[in-house]
C-alpha positions in Angstrom: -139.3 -40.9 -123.6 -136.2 -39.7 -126.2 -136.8 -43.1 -127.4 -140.6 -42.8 -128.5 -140.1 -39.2 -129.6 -137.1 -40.4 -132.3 -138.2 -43.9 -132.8 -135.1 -44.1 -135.9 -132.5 -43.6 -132.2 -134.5 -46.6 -130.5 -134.8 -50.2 -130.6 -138.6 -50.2 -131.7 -141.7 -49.5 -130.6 -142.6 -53.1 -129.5 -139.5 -53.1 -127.3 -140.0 -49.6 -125.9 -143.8 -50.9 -124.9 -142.2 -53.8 -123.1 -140.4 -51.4 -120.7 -143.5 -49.4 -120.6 -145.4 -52.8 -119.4 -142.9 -54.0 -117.1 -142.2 -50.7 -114.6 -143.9 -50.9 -111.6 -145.1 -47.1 -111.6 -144.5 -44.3 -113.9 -144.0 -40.0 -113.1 -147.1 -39.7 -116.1 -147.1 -36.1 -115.2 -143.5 -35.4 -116.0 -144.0 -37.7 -118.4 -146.8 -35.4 -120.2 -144.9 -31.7 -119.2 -141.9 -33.2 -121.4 -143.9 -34.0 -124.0 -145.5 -30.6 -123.8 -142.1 -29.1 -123.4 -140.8 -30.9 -126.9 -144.0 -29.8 -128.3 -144.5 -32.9 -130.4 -148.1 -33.7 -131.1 -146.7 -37.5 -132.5 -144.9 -38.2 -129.5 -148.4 -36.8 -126.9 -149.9 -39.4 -129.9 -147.6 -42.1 -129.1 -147.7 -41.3 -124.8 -151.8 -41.6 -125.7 -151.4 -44.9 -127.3 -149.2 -46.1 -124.7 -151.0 -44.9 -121.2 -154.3 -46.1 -122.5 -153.0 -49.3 -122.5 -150.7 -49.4 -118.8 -153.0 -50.2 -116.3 -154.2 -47.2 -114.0 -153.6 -44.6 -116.0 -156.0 -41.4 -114.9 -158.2 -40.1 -117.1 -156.7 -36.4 -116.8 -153.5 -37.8 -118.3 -155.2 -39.3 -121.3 -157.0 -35.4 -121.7 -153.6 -33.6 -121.3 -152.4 -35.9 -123.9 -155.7 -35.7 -126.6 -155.0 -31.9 -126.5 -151.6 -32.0 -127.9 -152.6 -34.5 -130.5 -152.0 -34.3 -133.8 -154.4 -32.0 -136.3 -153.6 -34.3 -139.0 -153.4 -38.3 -139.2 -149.9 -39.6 -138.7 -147.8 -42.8 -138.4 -147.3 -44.3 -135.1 -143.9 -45.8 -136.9 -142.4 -43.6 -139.5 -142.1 -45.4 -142.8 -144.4 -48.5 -141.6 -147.6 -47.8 -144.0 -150.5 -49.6 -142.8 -152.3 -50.2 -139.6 -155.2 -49.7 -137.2 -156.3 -45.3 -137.1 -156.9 -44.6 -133.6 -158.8 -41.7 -133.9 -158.5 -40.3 -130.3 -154.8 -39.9 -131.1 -155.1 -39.1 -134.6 -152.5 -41.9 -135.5 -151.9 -45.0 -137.1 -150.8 -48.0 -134.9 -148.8 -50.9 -136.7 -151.1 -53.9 -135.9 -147.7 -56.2 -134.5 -147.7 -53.2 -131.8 -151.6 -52.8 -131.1 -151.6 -57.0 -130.8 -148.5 -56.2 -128.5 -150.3 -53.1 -126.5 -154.0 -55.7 -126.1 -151.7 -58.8 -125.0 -150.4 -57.1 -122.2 -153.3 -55.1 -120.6 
């Protein structure tokens, strides 16, 4: 979670995803209170983009998120200019990660 809130401490969204896609099951609702608890809209943006790409995620999670989205457009990946708007989350995804997030739904 630390990871996708401060992306510049991490080893990139791509690689964060990967570990997303490869645990067997997730604590989504802790996973959404800490996000609430930071009170980052980017990172509830980022958690958005994420869950509605891992299989199973509930539909309640993806409308806890959508509330604590972002008011204004933002970058999914600080300094990376460009990409697909998701306008559900109010961001913009680099298109390396959104090919990334589709190939492994």
């Amino acid at each position: 979670m630390d990871v996708l809130d401060r992306l510049d401490l991490g080893p990139g969204p791509e690689d964060v995803w990967r570990c997303f896609a490869r645990a067997p099951a997730l604590d989504l609702d802790a996973m959404v209170a800490w996000a609430s608890r930071l009170g980052s809209s980017t990172l509830a943006a980022r958690l958005g983009v994420f869950f509605e790409h891992w299989r199973g995620t509930p539909r309640s999670i993806l409308r806890s998120l959508a509330r604590m989205r972002p008011n204004s457009p933002v970058l999914f990946e600080p300094g990376k200019q460009g990409g697909i708007f998701m306008r559900e989350w109010n961001v913009v995804v680099p298109r390396e990660l959104l090919k990334e997030l589709r190939r492994d739904r």
